[in-house]
N, C-alpha and C positions, 0 to 999 in steps of 0.2 A: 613542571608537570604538563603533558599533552593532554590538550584539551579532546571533547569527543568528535567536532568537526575534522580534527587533524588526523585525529586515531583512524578515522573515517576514510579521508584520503587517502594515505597512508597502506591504506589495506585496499583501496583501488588501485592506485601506481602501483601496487605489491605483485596485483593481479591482471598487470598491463590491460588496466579497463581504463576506457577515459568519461565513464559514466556510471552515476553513483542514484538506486531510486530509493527511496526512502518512503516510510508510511506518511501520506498527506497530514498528520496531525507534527510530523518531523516541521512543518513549515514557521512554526513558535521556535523552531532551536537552530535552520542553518540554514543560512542564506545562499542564494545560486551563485552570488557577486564572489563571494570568497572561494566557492569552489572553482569557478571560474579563471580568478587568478591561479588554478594550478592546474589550467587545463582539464577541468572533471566538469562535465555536464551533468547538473544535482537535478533529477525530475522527482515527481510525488506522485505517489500512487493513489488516485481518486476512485475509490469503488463506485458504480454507478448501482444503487438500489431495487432492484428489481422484485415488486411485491411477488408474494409467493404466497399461497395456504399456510394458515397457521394452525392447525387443530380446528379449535370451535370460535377460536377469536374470529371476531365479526372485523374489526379493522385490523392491515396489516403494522407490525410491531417493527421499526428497522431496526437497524445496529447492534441486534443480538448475534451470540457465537455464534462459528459456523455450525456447531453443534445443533441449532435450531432450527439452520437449512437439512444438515443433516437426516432430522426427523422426520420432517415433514416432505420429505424429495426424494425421488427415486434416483440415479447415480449420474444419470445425461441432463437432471434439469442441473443438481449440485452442479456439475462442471460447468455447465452454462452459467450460473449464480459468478462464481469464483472470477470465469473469463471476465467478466463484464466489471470492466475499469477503465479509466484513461489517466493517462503522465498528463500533470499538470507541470 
């Protein structure tokens, strides 16, 4: 059975990419070291935070859907929200 690291690569080499980014909470399931041995540079996507207006909430609330950016944002702050990440 292939594992999902493998399946993973697998579908990179597929797609003659030799970099693989994955959601930063992926860093519990696959290590850089193994992608590495197949030539795949494995980076993590770190969202960086950026408080916004919530409605009537007095503090801002993170790591709700982007649905709650959504609401609360008109369409150039959303894309600025979304932009703002770094490859760990």
């Amino acid at each position: 059975m292939i594992g999902r690291a493998e399946r993973l690569m697998a579908i990179t080499k597929h797609l003659n990419s030799s970099s693989y980014i994955n959601a930063i909470n992926g860093q519990q399931l696959y290590k850089k070291e193994t992608f590495k041995q197949f030539s795949i540079d494995l980076g993590f996507l770190s969202p960086i935070l950026n408080p916004y207006p919530q409605g009537e909430n007095e503090f801002f609330i993170p790591f709700l859907s982007v649905l709650d950016a959504m609401m609360w944002n008109e369409k150039d702050q959303i894309l600025s929200l979304i932009s703002s990440y770094e490859i760990v």
